[in-house]
N, C-alpha and C positions, 0 to 999 in steps of 0.2 A: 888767451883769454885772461884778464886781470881777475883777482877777487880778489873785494873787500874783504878783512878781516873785522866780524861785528864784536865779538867778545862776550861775554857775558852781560843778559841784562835785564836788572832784577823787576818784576813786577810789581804796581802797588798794591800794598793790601785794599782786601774790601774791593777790586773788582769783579762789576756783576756784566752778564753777559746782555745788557739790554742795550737799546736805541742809545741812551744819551752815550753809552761808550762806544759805541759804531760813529758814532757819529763825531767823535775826538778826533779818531783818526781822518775825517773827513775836515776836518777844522783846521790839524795839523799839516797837514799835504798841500792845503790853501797857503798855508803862511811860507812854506820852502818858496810855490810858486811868488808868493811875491817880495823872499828876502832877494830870489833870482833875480826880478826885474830889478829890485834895487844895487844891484852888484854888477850892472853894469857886463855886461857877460864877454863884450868884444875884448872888451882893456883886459879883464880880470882873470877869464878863465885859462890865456894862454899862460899865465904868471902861475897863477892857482896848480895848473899842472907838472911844473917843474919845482915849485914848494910849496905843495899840498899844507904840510905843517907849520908854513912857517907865514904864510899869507894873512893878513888879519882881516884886508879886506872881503873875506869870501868867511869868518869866521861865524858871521850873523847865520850865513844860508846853512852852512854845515850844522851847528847847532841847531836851524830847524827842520835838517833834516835828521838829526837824532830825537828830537822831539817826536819824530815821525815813528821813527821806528819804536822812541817809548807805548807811544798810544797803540800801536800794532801789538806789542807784544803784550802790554795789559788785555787786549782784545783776545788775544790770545789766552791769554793764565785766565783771564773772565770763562772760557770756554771746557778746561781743563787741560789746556796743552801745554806740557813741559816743556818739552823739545822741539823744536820746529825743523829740525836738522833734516828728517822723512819728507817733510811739505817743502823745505826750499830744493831739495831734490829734485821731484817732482814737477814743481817751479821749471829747476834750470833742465831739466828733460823736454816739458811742453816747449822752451824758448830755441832747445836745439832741433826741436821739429821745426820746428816755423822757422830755423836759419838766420838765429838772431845772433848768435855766436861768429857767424862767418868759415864756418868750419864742418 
């Protein structure tokens, strides 16, 4: 099983726990999907995988897909959750029930 290494990451002040910040990350996840369709996924992703780092054309999706994980974790700090370490847990337990890992 691969894992992503997320790192630290810091939330904005001043988030509140309401609709318009739920609904960020609903805004956000939209725009991954359509940096995805812009990148071409056949050409791109076999490249992407042998230089993750060094690809620029996959540079737009990746960035929205940090953008993703920023509005998640504001939604989170919005909530009061420090750590999310307990809930991806959690996470990757329900996904090993359900034989998402292959393992």
């Amino acid at each position: 099983m691969q894992y992503i290494k997320l790192g630290g990451v810091r939330a904005f002040p001043g988030a509140v726990p309401d609709k318009a910040q739920a609904l960020k990350v609903l805004e956000e996840a939209a725009e991954v999907v359509e940096a995805f369709k812009r990148a071409d996924p056949g050409d791109v992703l076999p490249v992407a995988r042998q230089f993750p780092d060094c690809n620029k054309r996959i540079l737009p999706l990746v960035d929205e897909i940090a953008d993703t994980i920023q509005a998640c974790c504001n939604l989170a700090a919005a909530l009061g959750v420090e750590d999310l370490t307990p809930y991806l847990a959690r996470c990757e337990e329900r996904n090993r029930e359900r034989g998402r890992y292959g393992d």
